[in-house]
C-alpha positions in Angstrom: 92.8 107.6 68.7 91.0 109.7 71.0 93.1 112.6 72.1 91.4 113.2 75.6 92.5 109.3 75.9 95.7 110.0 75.5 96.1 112.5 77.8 94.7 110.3 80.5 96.6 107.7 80.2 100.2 110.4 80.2 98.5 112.0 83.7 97.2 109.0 85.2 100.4 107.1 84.5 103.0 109.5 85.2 101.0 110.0 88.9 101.4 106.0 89.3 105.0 106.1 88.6 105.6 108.6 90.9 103.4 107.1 93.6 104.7 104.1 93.2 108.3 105.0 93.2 107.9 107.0 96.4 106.6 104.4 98.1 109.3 101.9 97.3 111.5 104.1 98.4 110.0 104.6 101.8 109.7 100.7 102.1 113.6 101.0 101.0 114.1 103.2 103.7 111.6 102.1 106.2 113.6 102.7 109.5 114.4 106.4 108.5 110.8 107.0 107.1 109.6 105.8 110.8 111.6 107.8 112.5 110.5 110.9 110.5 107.0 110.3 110.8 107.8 110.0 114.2 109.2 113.5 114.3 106.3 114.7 113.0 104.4 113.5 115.9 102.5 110.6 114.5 101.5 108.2 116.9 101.9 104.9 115.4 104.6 105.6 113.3 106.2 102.3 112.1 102.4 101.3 111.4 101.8 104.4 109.6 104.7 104.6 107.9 104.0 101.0 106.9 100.8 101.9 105.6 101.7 105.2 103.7 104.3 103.0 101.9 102.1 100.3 100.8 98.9 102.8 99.7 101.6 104.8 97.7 102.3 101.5 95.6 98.5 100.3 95.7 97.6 103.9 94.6 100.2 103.9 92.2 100.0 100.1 90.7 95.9 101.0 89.7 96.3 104.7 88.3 99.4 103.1 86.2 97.0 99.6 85.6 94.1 101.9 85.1 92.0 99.2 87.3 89.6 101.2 89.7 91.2 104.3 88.3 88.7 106.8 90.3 89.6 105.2 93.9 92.9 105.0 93.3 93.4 108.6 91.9 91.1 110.0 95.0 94.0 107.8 97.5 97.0 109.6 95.9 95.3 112.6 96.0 94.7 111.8 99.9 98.1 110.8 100.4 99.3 114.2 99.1 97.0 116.1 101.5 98.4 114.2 104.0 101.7 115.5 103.3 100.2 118.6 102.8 99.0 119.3 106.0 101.8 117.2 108.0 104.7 118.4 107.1 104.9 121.2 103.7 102.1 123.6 104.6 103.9 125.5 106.9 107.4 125.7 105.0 106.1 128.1 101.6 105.2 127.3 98.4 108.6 126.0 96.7 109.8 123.0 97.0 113.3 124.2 97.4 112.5 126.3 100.7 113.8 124.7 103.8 111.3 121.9 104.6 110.0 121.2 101.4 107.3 123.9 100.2 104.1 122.9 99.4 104.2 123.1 95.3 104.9 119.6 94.8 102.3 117.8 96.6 99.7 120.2 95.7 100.4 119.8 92.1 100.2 115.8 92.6 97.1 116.1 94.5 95.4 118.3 92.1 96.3 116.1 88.9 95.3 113.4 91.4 91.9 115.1 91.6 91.2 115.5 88.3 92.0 111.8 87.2 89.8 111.2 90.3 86.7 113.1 89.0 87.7 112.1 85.0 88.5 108.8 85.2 90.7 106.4 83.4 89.7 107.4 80.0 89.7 104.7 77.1 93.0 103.2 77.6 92.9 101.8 81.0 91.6 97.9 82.5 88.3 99.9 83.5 87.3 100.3 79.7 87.3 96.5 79.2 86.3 95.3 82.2 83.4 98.3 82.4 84.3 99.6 85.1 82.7 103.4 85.2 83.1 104.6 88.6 83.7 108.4 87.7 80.3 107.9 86.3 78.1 107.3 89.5 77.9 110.2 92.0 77.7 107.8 94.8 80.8 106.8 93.3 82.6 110.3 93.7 80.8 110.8 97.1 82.7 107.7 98.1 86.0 108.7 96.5 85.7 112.5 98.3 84.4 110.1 101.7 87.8 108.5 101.2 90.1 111.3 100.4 88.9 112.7 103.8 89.2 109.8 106.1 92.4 109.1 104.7 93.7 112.2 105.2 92.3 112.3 108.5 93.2 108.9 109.5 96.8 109.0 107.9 96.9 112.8 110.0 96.7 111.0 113.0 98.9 112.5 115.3 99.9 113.4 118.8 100.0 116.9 119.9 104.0 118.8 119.5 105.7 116.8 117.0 108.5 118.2 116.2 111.0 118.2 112.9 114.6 118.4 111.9 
């Protein structure tokens, strides 16, 4: 048993659950979720919400699968820089300040990261299937390509959104 194995499967999965979880939730509570995206001045957000919800559980499903572990590692890690910079940025570091600090989503997207740039390790559906995307620098040029246009399409917003 490979220690370093072991530790990636704990990281990786513990993210999926997570990012999974959160996005059932939204989908639980999709009205709500829209109308808070919409408060953050979003413009499209029923279709964004929709599509934050379903990337959270695609995201989630692979780093907990580990199938295309580097992708879907580099999408959570998008998502929580999308959170980042649309709603906890300005409200501190702790979670527990009004608004929701930062802490939290930085944390995710940094473990995120790191799974990103690592990989699946040895117990994952990459090792069998030989999948070694955290390999191939084209293949981390494509997961840092889609961490940014994520984050910038998923920041899409209209100027003075406000929040309760």
């Amino acid at each position: 048993m490979d220690v370093a194995d072991l530790g990636l499967l704990i990281l990786r999965v513990w993210i999926g659950v997570v990012m999974t979880l959160h996005g059932v939730n939204h989908l639980r509570n999709f009205d709500g979720t829209a109308r808070w995206f919409g408060r953050l001045g979003w413009r499209a957000p029923r279709y964004q919400a929709l599509l934050s919800s379903w990337v959270e559980i695609a995201v989630g499903a692979g780093l907990i699968l580990g199938l295309l572990t580097s992708i879907a590692a580099a999408g959570a890690a998008a998502l929580m820089l999308v959170a980042y910079l649309t709603h906890h940025r300005s409200n501190g570091f702790f979670i527990f300040n009004k608004g929701e600090g930062y802490e939290y989503v930085i944390t995710l997207a940094a473990a995120a990261a790191a799974v990103a740039l690592m990989g699946a390790g040895g117990w994952s559906l990459d090792e069998p299937l030989g999948i070694d995307l955290y390999g191939a620098w084209r293949v981390r040029i494509l997961a840092i390509a889609l961490v940014l246009g994520a984050a910038h399409a998923m920041a899409w917003r209209r100027p003075g959104g406000t929040e309760d």
